[in-house]
N, CA and C atoms of all chains as a GROMACS GRO file, in nm:
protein
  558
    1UNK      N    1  -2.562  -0.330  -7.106
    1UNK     CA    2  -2.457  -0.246  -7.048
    1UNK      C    3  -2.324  -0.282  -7.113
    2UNK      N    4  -2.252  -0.197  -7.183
    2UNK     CA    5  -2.135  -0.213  -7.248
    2UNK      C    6  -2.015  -0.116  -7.112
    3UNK      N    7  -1.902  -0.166  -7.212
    3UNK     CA    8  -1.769  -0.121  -7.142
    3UNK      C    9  -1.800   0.041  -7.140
    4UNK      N   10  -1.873   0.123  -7.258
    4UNK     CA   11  -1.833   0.248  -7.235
    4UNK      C   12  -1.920   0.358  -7.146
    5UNK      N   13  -2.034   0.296  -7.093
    5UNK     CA   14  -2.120   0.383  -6.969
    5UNK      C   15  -2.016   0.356  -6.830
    6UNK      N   16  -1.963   0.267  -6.796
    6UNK     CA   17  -1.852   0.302  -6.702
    6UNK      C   18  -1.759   0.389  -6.708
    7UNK      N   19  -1.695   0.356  -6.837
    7UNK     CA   20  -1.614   0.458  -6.856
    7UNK      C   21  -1.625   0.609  -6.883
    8UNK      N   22  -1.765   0.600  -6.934
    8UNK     CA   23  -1.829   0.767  -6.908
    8UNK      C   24  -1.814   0.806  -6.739
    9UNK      N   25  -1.902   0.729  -6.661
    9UNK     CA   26  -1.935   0.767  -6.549
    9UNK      C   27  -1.775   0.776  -6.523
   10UNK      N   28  -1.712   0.717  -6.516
   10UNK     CA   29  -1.572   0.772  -6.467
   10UNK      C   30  -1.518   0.921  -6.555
   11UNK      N   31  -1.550   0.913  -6.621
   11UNK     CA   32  -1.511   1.072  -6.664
   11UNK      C   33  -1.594   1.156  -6.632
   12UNK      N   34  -1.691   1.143  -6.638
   12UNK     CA   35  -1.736   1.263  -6.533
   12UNK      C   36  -1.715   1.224  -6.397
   13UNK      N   37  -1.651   1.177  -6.326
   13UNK     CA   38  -1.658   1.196  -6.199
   13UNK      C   39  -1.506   1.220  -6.230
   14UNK      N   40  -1.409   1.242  -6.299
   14UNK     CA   41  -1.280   1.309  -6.311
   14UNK      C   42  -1.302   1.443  -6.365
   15UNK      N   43  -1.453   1.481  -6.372
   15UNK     CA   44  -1.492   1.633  -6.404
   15UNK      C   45  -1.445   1.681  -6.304
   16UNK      N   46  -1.467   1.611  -6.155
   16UNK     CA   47  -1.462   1.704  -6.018
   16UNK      C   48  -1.361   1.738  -5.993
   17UNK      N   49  -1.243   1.657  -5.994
   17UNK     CA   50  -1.114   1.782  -5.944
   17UNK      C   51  -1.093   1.862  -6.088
   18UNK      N   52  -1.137   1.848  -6.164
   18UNK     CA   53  -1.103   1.972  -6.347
   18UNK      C   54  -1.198   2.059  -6.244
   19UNK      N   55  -1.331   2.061  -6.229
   19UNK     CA   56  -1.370   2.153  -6.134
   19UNK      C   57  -1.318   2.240  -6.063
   20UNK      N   58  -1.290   2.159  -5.928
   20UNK     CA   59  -1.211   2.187  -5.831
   20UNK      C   60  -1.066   2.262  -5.904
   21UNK      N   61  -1.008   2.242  -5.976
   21UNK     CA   62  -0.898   2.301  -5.989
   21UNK      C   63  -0.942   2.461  -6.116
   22UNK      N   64  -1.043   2.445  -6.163
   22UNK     CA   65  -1.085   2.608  -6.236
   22UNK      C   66  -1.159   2.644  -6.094
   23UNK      N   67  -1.193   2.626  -6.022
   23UNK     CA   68  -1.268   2.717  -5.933
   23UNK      C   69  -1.172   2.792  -5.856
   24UNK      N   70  -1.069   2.725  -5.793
   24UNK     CA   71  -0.953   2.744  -5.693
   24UNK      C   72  -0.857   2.852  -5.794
   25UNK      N   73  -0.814   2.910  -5.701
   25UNK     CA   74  -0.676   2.968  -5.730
   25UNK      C   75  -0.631   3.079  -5.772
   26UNK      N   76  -0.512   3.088  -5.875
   26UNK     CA   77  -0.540   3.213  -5.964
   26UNK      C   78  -0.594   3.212  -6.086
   27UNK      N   79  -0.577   3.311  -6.166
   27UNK     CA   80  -0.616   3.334  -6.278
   27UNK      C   81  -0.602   3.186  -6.403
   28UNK      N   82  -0.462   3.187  -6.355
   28UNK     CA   83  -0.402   3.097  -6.450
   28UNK      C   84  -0.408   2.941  -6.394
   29UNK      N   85  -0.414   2.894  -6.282
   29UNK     CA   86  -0.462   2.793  -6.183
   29UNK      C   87  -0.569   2.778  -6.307
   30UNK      N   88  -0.688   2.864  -6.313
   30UNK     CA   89  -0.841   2.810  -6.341
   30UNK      C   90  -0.821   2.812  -6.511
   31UNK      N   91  -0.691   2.870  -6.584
   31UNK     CA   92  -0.712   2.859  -6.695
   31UNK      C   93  -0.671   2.685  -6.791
   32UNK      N   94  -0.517   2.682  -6.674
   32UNK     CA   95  -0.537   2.523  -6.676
   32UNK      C   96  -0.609   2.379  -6.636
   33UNK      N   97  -0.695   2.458  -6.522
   33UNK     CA   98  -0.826   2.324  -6.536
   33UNK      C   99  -0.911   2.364  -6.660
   34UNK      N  100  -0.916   2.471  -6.686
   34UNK     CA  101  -1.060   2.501  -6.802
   34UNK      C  102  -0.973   2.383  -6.914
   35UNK      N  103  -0.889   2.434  -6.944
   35UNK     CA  104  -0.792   2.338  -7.032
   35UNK      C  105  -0.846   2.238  -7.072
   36UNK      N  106  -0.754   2.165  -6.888
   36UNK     CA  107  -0.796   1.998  -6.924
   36UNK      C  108  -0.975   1.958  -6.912
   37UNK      N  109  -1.060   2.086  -6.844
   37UNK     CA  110  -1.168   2.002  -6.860
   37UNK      C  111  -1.184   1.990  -7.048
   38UNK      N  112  -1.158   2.082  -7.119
   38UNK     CA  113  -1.197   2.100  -7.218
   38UNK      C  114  -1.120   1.974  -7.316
   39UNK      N  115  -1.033   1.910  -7.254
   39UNK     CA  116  -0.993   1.760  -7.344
   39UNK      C  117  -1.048   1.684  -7.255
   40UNK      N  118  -1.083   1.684  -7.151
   40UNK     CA  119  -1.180   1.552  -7.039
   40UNK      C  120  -1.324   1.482  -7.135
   41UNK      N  121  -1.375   1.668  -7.132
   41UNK     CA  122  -1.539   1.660  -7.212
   41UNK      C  123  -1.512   1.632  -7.347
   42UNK      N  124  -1.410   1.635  -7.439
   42UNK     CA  125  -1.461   1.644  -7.576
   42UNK      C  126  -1.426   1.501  -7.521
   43UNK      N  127  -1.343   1.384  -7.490
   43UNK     CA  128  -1.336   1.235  -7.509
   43UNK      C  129  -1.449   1.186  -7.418
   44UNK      N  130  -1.514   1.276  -7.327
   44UNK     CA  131  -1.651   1.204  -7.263
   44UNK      C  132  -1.766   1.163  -7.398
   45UNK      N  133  -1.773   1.281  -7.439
   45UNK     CA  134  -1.864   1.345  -7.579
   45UNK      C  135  -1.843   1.199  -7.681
   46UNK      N  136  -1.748   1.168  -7.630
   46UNK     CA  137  -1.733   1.040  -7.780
   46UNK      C  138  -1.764   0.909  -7.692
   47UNK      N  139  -1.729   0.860  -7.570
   47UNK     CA  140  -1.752   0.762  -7.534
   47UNK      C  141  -1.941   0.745  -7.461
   48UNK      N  142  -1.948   0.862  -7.456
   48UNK     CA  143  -2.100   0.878  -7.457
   48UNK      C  144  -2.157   0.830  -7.549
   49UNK      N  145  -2.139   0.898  -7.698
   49UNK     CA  146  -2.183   0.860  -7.762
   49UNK      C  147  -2.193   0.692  -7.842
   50UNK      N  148  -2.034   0.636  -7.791
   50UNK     CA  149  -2.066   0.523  -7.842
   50UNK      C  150  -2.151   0.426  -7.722
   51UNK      N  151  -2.175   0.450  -7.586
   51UNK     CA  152  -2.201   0.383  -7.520
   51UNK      C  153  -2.401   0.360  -7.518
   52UNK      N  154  -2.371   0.508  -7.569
   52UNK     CA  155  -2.545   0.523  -7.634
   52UNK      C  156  -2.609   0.416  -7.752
   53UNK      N  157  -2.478   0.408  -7.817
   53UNK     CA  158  -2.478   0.364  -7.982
   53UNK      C  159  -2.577   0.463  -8.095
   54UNK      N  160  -2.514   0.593  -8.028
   54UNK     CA  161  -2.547   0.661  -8.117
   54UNK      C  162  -2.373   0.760  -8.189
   55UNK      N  163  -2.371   0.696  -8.310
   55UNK     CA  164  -2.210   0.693  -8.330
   55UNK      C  165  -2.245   0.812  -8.416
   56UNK      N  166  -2.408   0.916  -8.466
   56UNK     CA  167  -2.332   1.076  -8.530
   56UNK      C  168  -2.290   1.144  -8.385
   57UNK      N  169  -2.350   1.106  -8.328
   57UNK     CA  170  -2.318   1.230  -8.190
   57UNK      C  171  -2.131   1.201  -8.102
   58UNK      N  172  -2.093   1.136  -8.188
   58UNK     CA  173  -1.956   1.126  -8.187
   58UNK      C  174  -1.868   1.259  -8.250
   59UNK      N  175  -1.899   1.318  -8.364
   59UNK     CA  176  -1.892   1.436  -8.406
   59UNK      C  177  -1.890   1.590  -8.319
   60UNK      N  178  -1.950   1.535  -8.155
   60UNK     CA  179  -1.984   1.648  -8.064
   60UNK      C  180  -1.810   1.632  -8.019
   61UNK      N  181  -1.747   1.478  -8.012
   61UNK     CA  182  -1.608   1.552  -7.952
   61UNK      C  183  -1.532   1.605  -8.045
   62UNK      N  184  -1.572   1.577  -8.166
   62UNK     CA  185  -1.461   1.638  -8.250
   62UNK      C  186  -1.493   1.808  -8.230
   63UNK      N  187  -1.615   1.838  -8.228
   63UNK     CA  188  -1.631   2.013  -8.228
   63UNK      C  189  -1.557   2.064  -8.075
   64UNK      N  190  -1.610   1.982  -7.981
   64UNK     CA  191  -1.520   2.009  -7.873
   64UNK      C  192  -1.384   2.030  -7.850
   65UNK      N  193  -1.285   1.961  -7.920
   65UNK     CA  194  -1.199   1.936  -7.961
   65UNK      C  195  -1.136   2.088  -7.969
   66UNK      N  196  -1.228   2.128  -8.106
   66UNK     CA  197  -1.171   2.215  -8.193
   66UNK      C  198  -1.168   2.333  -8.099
   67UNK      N  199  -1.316   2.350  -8.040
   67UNK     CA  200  -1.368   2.505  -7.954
   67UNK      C  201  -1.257   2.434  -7.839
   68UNK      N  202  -1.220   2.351  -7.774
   68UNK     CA  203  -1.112   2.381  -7.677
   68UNK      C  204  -1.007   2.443  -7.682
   69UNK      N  205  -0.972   2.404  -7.829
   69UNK     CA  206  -0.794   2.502  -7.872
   69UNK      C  207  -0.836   2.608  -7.884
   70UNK      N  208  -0.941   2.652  -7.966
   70UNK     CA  209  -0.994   2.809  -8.005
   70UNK      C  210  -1.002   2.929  -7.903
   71UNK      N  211  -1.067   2.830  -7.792
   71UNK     CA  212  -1.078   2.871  -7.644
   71UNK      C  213  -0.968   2.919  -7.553
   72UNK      N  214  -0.916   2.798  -7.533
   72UNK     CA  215  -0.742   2.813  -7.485
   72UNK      C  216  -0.684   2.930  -7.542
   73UNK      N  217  -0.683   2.914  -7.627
   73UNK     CA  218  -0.594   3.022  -7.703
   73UNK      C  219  -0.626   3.174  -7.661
   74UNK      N  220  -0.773   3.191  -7.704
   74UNK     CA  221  -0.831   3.312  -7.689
   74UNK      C  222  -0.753   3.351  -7.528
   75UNK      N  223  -0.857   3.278  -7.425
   75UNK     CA  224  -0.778   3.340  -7.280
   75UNK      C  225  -0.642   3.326  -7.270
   76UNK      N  226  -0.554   3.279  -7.361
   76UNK     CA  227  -0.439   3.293  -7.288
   76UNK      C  228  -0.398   3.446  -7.374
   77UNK      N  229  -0.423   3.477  -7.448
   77UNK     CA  230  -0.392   3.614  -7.540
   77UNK      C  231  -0.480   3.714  -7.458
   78UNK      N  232  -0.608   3.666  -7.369
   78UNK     CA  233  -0.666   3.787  -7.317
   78UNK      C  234  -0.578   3.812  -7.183
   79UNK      N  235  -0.519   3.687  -7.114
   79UNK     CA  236  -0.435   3.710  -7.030
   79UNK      C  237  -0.343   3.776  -7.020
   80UNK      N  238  -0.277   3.764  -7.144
   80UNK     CA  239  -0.158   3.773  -7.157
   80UNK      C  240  -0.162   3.955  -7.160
   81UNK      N  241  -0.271   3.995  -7.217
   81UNK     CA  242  -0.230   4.167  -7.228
   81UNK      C  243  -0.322   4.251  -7.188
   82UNK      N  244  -0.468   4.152  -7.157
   82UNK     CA  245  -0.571   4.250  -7.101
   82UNK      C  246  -0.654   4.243  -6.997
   83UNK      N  247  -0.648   4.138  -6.932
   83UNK     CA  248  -0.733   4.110  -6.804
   83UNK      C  249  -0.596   4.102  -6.676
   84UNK      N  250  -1.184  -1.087  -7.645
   84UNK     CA  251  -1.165  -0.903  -7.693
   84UNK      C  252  -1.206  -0.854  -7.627
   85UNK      N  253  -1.326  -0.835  -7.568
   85UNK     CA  254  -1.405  -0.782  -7.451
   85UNK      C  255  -1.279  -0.739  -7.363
   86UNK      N  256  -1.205  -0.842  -7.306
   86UNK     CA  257  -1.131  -0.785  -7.171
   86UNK      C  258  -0.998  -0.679  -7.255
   87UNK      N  259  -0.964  -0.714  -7.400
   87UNK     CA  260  -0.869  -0.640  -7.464
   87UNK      C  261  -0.956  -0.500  -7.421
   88UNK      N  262  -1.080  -0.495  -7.483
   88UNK     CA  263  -1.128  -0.364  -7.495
   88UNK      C  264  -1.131  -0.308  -7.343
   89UNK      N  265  -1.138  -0.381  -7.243
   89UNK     CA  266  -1.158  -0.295  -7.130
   89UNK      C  267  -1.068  -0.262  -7.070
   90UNK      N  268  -0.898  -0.340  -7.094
   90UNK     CA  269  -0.805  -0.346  -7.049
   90UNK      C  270  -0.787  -0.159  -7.132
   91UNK      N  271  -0.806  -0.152  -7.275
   91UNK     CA  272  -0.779  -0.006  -7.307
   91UNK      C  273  -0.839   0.095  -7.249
   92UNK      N  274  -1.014   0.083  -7.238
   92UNK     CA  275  -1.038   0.162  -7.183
   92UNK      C  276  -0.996   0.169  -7.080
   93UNK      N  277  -0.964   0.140  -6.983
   93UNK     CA  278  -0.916   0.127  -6.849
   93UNK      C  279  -0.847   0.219  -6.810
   94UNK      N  280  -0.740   0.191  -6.898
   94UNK     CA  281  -0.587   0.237  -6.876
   94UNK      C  282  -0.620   0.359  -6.927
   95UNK      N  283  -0.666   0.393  -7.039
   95UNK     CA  284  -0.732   0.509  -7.059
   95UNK      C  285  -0.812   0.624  -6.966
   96UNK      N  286  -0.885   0.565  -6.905
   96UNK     CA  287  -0.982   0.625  -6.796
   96UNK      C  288  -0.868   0.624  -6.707
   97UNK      N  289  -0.793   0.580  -6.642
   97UNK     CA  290  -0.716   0.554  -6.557
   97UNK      C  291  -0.612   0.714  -6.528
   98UNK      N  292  -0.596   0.698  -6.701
   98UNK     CA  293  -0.494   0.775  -6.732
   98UNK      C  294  -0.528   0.952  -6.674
   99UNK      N  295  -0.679   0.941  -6.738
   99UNK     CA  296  -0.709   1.064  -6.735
   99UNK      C  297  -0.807   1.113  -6.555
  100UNK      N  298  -0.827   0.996  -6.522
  100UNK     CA  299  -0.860   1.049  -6.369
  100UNK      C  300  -0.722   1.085  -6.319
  101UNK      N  301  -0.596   1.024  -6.306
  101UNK     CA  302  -0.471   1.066  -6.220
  101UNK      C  303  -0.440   1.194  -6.270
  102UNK      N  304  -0.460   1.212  -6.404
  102UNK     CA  305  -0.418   1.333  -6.434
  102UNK      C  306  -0.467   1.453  -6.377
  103UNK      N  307  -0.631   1.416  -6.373
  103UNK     CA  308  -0.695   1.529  -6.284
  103UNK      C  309  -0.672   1.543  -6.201
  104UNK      N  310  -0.656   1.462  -6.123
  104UNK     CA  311  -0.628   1.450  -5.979
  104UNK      C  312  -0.470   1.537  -5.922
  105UNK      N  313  -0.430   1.485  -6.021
  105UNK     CA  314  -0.251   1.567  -6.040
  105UNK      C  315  -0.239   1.715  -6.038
  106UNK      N  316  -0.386   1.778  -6.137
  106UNK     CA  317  -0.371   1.905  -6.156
  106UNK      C  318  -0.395   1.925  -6.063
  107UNK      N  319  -0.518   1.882  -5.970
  107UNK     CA  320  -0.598   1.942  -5.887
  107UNK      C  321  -0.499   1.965  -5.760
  108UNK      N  322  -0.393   1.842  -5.758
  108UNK     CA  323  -0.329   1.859  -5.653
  108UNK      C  324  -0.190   1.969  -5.671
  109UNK      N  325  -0.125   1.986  -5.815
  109UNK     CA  326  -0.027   2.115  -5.830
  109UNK      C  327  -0.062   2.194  -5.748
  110UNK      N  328   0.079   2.273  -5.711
  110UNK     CA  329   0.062   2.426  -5.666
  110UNK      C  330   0.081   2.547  -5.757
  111UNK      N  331   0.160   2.490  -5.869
  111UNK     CA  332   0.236   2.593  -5.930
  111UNK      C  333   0.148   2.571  -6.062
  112UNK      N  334   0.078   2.708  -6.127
  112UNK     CA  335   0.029   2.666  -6.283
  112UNK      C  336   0.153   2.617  -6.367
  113UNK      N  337   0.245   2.650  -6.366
  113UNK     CA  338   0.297   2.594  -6.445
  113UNK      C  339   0.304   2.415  -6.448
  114UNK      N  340   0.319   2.354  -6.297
  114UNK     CA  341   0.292   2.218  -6.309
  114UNK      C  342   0.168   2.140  -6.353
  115UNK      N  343   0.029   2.251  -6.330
  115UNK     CA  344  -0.052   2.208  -6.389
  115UNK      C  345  -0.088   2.178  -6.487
  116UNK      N  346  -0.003   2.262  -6.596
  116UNK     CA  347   0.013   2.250  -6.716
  116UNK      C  348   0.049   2.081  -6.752
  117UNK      N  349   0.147   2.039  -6.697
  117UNK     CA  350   0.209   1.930  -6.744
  117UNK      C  351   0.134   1.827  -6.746
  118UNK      N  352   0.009   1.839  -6.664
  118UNK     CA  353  -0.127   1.758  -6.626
  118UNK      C  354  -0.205   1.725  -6.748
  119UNK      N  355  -0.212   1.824  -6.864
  119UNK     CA  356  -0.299   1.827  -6.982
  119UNK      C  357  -0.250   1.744  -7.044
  120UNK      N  358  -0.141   1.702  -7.042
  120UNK     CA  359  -0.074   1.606  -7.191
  120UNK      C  360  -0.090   1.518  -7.176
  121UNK      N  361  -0.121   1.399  -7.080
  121UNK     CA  362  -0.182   1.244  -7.095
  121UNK      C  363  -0.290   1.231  -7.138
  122UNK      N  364  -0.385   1.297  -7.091
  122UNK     CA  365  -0.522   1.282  -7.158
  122UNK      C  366  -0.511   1.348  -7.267
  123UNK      N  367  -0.452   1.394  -7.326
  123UNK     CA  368  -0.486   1.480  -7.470
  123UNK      C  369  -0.352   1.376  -7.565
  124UNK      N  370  -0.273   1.342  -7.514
  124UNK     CA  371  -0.213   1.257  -7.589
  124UNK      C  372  -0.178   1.112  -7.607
  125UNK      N  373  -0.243   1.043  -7.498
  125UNK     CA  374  -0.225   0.911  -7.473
  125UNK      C  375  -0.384   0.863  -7.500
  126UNK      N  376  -0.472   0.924  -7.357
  126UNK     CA  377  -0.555   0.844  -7.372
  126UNK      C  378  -0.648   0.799  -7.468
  127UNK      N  379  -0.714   0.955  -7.552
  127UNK     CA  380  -0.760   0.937  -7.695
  127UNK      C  381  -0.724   0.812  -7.784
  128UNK      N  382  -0.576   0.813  -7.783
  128UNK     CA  383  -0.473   0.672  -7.860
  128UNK      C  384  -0.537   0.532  -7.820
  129UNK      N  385  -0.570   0.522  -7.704
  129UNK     CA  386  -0.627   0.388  -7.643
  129UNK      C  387  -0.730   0.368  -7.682
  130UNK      N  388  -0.836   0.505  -7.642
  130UNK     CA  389  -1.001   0.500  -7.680
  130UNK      C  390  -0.962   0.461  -7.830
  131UNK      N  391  -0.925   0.497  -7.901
  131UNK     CA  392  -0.965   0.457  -8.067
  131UNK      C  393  -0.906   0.343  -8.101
  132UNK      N  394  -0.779   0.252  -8.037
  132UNK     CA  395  -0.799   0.136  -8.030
  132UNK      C  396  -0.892   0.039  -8.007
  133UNK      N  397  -0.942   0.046  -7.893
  133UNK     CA  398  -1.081  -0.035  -7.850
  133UNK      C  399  -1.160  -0.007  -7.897
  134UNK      N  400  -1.195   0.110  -7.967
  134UNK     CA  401  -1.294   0.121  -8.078
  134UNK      C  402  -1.284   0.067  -8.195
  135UNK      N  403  -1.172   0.063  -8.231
  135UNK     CA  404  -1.182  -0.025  -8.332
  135UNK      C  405  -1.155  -0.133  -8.291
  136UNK      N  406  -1.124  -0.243  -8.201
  136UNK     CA  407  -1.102  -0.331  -8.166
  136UNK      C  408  -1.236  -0.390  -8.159
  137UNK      N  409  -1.327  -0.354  -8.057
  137UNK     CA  410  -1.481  -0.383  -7.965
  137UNK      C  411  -1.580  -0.339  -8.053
  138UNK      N  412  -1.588  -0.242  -8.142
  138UNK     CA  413  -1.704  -0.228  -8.217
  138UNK      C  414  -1.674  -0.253  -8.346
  139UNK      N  415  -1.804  -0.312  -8.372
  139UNK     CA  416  -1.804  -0.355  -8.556
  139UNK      C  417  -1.857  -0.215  -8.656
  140UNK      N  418  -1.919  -0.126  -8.594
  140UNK     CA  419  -1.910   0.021  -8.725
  140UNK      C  420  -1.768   0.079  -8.670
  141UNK      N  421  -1.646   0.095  -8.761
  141UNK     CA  422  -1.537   0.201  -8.786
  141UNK      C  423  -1.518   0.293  -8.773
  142UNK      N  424  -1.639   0.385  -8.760
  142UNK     CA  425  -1.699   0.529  -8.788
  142UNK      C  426  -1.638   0.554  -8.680
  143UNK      N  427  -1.677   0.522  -8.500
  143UNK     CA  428  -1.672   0.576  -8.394
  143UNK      C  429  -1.482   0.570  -8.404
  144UNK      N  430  -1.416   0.486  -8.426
  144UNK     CA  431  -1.277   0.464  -8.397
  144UNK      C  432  -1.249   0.518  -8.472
  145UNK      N  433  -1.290   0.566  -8.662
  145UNK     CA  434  -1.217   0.674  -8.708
  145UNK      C  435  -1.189   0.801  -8.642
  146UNK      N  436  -1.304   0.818  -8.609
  146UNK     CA  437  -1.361   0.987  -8.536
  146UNK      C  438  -1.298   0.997  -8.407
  147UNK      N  439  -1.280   0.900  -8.336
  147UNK     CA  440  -1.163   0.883  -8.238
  147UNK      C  441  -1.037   0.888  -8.263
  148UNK      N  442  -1.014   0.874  -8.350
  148UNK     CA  443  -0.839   0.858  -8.416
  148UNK      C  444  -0.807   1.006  -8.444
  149UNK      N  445  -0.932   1.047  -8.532
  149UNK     CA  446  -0.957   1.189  -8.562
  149UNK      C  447  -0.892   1.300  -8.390
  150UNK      N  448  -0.979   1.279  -8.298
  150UNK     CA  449  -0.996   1.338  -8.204
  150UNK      C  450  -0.813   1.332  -8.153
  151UNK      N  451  -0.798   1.209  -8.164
  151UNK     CA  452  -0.670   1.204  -8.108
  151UNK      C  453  -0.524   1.291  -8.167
  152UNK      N  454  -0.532   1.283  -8.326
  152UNK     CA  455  -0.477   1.385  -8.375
  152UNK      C  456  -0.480   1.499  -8.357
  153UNK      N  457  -0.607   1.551  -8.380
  153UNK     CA  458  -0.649   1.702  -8.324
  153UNK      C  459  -0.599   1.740  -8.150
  154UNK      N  460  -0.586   1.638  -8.106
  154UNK     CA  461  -0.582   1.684  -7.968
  154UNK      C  462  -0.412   1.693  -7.977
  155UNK      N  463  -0.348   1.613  -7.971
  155UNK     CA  464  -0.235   1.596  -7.994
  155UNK      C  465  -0.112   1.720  -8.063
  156UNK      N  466  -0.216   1.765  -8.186
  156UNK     CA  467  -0.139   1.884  -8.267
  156UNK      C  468  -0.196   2.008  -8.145
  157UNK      N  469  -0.313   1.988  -8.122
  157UNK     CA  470  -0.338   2.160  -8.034
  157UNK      C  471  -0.267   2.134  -7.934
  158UNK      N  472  -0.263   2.052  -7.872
  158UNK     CA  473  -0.248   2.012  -7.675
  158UNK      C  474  -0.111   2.148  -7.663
  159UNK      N  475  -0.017   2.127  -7.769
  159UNK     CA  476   0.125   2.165  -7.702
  159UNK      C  477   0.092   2.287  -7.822
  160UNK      N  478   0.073   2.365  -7.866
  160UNK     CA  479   0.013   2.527  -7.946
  160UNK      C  480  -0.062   2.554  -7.825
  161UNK      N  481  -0.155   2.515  -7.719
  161UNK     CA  482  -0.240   2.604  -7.656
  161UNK      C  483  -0.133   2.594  -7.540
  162UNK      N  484  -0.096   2.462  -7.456
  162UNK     CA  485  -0.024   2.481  -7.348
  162UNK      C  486   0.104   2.549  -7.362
  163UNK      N  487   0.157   2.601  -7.482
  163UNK     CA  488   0.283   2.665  -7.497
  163UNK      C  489   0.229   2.834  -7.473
  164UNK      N  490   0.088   2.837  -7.543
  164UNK     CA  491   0.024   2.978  -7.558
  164UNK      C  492   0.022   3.026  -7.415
  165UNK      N  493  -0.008   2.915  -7.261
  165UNK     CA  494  -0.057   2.950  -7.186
  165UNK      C  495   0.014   3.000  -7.088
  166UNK      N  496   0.117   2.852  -7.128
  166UNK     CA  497   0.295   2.912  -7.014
  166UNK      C  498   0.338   3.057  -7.051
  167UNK      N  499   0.350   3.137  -7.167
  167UNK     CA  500   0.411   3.203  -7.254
  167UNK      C  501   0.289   3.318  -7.117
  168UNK      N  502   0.125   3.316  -7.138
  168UNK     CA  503   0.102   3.402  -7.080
  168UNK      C  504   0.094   3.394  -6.978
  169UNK      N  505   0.144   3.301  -6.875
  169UNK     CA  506   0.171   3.291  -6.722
  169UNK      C  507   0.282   3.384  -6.721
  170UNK      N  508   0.387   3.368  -6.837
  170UNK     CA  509   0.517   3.452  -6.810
  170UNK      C  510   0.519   3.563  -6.805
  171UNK      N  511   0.418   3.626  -6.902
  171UNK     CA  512   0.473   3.784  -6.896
  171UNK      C  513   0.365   3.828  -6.814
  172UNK      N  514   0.273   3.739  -6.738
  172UNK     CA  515   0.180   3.810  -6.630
  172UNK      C  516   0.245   3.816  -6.564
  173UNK      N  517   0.369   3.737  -6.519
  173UNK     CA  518   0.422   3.747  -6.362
  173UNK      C  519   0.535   3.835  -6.401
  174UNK      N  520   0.546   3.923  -6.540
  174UNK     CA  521   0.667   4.021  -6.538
  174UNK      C  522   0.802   3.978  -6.584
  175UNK      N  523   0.815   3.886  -6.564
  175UNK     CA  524   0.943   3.824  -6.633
  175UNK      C  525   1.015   3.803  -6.767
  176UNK      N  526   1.117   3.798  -6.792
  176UNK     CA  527   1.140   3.808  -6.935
  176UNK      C  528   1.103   3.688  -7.037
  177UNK      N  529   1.062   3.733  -7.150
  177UNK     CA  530   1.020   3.558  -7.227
  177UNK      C  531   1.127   3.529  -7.316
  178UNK      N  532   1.183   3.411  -7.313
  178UNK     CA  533   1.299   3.324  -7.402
  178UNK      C  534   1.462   3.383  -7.325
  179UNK      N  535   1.410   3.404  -7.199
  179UNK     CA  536   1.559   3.435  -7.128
  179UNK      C  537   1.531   3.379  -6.968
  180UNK      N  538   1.633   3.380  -6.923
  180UNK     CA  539   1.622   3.316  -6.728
  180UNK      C  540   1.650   3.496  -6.693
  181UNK      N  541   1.584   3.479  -6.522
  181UNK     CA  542   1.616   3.597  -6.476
  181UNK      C  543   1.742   3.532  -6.360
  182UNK      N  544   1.815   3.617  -6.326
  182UNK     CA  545   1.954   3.576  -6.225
  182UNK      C  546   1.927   3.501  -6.141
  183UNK      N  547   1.761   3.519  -6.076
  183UNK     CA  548   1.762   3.396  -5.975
  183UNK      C  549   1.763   3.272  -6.071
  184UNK      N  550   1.701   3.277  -6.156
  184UNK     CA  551   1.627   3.124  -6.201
  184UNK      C  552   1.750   3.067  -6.293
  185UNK      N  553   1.870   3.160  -6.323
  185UNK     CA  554   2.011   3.086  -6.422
  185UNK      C  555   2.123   3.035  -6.241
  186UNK      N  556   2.097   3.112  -6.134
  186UNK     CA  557   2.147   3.016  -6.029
  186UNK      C  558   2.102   2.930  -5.980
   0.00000   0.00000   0.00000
């Protein structure tokens, strides 16, 4: 057991209010939990992986990373003029 | 080193549960917003310290360092994208105050 399976399990259990806060609210309420879940999971994605000691699947937060901004972005432009 | 490394992660994990917790507790999206920037700009910074600190392959703490940049350059391009479309959903003018909000 290393330092980083705790520190996983604590990030996902800081999934629940990112949860809790996209489920609740308005539109834009759930666009800023989608947000932060989407930087929560890509640094889970890496400490997972090192806690596994499997260091390619470290590469999953970097894609996360990327599809979070890509993401973000998209809904806030669909917000912004069409939903 | 061990306790170096856990002292980062820590503060790290630390960082990013209050934050959630912060959003979860805002009322206003816009304060929620302000919730995204520790974990996207601090804590990453820590994780890739203790990675390179606590582990002997580099790889994971490059790719962490990596992550941290990337997060860092998007964090404030998407949360600027998002305030920008909170604004003109709620009707208001963008890059000006309306009379209530300049009193």
């Amino acid at each position: 057991m290393n330092i980083w399976f705790p520190a996983s399990i604590a990030l996902i259990v800081a999934l629940i209010p990112c949860a809790v806060t996209t489920l609740r609210g308005s539109l834009l309420d759930r666009l800023a939990g989608l947000e932060l879940t989407g930087v929560v999971m890509a640094q889970l994605f890496v400490l997972l992986a090192v806690g596994m000691d499997r260091v390619a699947f470290v590469d999953l937060g970097l894609a996360a990373t990327l599809l979070t901004f890509g993401g973000g972005l998209v809904f806030a432009r669909f917000l912004e003029r069409w939903l | 080193m061990s306790i170096l490394v856990g002292a980062l992660v820590g503060i790290g994990v630390l960082l990013i549960l209050f934050s959630c917790i912060g959003a979860m507790v805002m009322r206003d999206p816009y304060q929620r917003l302000h919730y995204i920037a520790p974990p996207a700009s601090i804590a990453p910074f820590f994780f890739a310290i203790a990675l390179f600190v606590g582990e002997s392959d580099r790889a994971a703490g490059w790719k962490m360092f990596l992550v941290f940049i990337l997060l860092n350059a998007t964090n404030g391009v998407v949360t600027h994208a998002t305030a920008r479309a909170m604004r003109i959903r709620s009707g208001k003018p963008i890059g000006d105050l309306t009379a209530e909000e300049r009193a």
